[in-house]
C-alpha positions in Angstrom: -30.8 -15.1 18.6 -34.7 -15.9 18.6 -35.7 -13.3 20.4 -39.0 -14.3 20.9 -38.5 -17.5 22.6 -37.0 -15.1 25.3 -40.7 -15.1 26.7 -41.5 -18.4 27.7 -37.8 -20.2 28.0 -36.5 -21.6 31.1 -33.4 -21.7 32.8 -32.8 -25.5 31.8 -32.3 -24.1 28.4 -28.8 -22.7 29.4 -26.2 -21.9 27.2 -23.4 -25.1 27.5 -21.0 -21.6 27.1 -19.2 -20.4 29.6 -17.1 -17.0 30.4 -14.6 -16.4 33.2 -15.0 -13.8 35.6 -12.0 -13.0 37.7 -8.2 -13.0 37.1 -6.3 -15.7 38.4 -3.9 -13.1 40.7 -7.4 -12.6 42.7 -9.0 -16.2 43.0 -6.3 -18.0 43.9 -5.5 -19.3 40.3 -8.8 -20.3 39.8 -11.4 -18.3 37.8 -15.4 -18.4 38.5 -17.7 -19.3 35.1 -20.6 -17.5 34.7 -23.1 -19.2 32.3 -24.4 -17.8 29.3 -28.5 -18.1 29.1 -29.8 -18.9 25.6 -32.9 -17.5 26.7 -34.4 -15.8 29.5 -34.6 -18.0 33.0 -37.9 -18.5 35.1 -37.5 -18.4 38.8 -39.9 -21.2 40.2 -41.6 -20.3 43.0 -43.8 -17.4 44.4 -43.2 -13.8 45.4 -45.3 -12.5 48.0 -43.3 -10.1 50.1 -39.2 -9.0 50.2 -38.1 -12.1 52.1 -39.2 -13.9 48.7 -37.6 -11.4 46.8 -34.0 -11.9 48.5 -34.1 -15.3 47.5 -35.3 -14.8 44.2 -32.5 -12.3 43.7 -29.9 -14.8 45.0 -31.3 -17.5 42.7 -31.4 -14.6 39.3 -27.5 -14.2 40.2 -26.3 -17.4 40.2 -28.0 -18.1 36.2 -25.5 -15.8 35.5 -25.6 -13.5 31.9 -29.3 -13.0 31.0 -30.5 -11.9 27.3 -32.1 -8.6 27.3 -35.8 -9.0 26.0 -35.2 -5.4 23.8 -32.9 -3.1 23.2 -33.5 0.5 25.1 -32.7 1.9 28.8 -35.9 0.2 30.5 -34.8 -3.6 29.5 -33.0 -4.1 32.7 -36.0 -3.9 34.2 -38.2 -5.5 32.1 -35.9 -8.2 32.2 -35.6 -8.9 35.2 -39.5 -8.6 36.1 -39.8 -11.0 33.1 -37.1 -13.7 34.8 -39.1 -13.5 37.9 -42.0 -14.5 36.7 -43.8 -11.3 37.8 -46.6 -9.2 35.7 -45.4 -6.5 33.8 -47.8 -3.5 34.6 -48.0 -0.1 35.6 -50.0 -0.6 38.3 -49.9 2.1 41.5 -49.5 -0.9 44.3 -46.0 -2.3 44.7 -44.5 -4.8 42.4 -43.5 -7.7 45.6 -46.7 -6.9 48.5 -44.2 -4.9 50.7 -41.5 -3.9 48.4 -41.0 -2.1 45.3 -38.5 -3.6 42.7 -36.3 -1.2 40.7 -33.4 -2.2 38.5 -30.8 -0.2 37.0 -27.4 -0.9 34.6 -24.2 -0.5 37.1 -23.1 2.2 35.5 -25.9 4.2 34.8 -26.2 8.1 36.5 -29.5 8.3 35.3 -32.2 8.9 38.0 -34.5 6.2 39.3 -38.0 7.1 39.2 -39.4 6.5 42.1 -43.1 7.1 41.5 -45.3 10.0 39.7 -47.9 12.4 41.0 -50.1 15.1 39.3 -50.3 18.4 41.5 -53.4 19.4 42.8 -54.3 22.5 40.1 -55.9 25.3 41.6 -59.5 26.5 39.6 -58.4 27.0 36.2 -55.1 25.7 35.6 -54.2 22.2 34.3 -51.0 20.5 32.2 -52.6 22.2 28.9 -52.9 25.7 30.5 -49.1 25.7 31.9 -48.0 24.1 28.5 -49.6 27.3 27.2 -48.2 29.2 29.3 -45.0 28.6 29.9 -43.8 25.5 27.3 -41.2 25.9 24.6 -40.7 24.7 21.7 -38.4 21.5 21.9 -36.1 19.4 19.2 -38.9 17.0 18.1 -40.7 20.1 17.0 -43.3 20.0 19.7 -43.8 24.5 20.3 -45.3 24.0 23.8 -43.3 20.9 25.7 -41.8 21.6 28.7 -38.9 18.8 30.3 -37.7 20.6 33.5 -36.6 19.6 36.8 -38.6 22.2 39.2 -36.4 23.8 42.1 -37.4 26.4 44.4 -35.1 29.0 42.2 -37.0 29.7 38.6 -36.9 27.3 35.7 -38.8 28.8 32.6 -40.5 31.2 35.0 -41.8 28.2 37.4 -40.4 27.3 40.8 -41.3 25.5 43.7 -42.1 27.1 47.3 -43.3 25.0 50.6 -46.5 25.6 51.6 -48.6 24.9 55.3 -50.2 21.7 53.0 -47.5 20.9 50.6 -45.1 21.7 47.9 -46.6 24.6 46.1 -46.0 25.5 42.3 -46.1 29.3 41.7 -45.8 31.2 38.4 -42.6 33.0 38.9 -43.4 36.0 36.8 -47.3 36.5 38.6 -46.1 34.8 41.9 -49.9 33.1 41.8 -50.2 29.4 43.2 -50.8 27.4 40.1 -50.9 23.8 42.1 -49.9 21.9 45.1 -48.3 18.6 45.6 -50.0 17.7 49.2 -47.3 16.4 52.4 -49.9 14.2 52.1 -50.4 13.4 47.9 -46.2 12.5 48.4 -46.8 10.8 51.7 -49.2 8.1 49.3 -46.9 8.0 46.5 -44.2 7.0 49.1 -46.2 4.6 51.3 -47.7 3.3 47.6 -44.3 2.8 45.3 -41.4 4.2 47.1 -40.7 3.8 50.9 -39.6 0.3 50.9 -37.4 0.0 47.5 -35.7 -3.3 46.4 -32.9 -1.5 44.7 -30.8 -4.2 42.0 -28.1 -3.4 39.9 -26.9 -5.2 36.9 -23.8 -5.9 35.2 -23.8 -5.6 31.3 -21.7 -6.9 27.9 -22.9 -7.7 24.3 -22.9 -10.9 23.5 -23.5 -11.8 20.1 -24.5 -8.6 19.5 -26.8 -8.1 22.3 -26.9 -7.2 25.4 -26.8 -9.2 28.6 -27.4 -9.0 32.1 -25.7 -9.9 35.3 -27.8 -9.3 38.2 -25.4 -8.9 40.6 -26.0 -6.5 43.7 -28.9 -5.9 45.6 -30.4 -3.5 48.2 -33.4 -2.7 50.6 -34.3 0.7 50.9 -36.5 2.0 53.5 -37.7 5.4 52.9 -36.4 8.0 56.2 -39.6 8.7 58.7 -41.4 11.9 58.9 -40.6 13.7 55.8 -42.5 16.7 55.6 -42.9 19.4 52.5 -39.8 21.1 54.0 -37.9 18.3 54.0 -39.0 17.2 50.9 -38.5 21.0 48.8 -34.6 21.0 50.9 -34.0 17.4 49.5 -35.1 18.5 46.0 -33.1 21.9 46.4 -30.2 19.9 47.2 -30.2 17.0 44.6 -31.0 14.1 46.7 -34.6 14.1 44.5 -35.7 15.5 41.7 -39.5 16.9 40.5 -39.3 16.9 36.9 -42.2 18.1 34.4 -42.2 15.1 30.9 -45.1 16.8 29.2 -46.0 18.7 25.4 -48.8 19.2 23.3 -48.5 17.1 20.3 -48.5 18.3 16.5 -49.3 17.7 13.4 -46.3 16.2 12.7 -45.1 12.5 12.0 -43.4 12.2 15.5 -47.0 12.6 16.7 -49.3 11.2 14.1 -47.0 8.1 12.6 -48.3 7.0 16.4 -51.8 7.4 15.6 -52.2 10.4 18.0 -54.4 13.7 17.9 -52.6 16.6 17.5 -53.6 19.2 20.1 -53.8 16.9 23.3 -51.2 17.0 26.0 -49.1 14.0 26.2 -48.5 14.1 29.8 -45.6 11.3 31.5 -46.9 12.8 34.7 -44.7 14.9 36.8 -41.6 12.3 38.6 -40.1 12.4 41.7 -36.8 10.9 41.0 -33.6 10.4 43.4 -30.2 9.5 41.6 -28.2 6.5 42.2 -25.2 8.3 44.2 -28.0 10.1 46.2 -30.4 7.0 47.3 -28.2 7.2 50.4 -29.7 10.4 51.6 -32.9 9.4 51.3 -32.8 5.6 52.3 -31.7 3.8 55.1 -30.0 0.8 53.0 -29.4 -2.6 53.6 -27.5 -5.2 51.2 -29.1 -7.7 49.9 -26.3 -9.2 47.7 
């Protein structure tokens, strides 16, 4: 496969292959072909808003098995993004005017992030100084990383506590306020990426050695009203989202310098709120799509 003609190919350059999906027993003897794509399809028209986005999402699952543009977890997404003809950025405003688009494999049980958001640091502290502090050295060889979902019980002497303006994170071991995600900081990353989600979920199979998708279900998620930093800390306490740290200081090693970085600056993913797949239900009022 020419993998990159997968950037500008259109979905009249479909793949004469076909594949049957169903068994006989459950169609009525007859079996439903999916097609094949060659390359990667271009949905036609604009997308301004979710109405749009429905359509689109009717029109990506009827093209059937779509090429992966690259190997790794995020290529469903990036696929799918690329097939609809929309930007890829990481822009803070949502992907479709009023609705975010996320896509994930059907079987995946990894979390979907939702959106990220840097506390508020009190004087003093910052990601280096709770690196410092409290980091440890992971398997890439990094001494001061730390990749932890925070809870309101201690992880590596750091846990969460709700405070009158927020989610407060305090120093287990000193019990001092180090930052503070504001009700209203997560209120904005909610009314910015997350409280009208356009949740898609894709089939996959190798084909030739690489994987396709089938985009085949669909959902509108609209973020529950009112959610305050108690609700928030007892939905993180109890699964339904997570609040996870992605941060080191890099070395002077060749995971860190083969990528032309400085060693001694904080790599920082930014902390996530995340909600898992089996959980988006107590978080989201859901509607189907497809």
């Amino acid at each position: 496969m020419d993998i990159p003609t997968l950037f500008s190919a259109t979905a009249d350059h479909w793949s004469n292959v076909l594949i049957h999906h169903g068994h006989p027993e459950h169609t009525g003897g007859h079996v439903s072909p999916i097609p094949i794509c060659n390359v990667i399809p271009s949905y036609p028209h604009p997308i301004t808003n979710s109405i749009d986005l429905a359509e689109a999402l009717l029109w990506i699952r009827e093209q059937g098995w779509i090429p992966a543009v690259s190997r790794g977890p995020h290529s469903v997404g990036t696929t799918l993004e690329l097939a609809l003809n929309h930007p890829l950025d990481s822009l803070p405003s949502r992907d479709f005017g009023d609705t975010e688009g996320k896509a994930q494999r059907v079987d995946t049980s990894s979390p979907m992030t939702l959106f990220t958001k840097t506390p508020i640091w009190e004087p003093g502290w910052s990601a280096r100084r709770v690196l410092e502090n409290y980091g440890y050295e992971d398997s890439e060889g990094h001494e001061n990383s730390l990749h932890i979902n925070l809870y309101s019980s201690p992880r590596h002497e750091l846990r969460l506590q709700a405070g009158e303006e927020g989610i407060l994170l305090v120093g287990d071991d000193t019990d001092e306020i180090i930052g503070t995600w504001t009700t209203e900081r997560f209120r904005e990353g909610f009314e910015n990426k997350a409280d009208n989600v356009t949740y898609v979920k894709a089939e996959t199979r190798m084909i030739d050695d690489w994987e396709h998708f089938h985009y085949t279900r669909a959902y509108q998620c609209s973020i529950r009203e009112d959610l305050d930093a108690d609700d928030l800390l007892e939905e993180i306490d109890n699964g339904n989202l997570g609040l996870e740290f992605r941060m080191y200081i890099r070395e002077d090693h060749p995971h860190c310098t083969d990528k032309g970085k400085k060693p001694g600056t904080v790599r920082d993913h930014g902390p996530a709120i995340r909600c898992r797949p089996g959980r988006i239900r107590e978080i989201y009022d859901i509607v189907d799509l497809m």
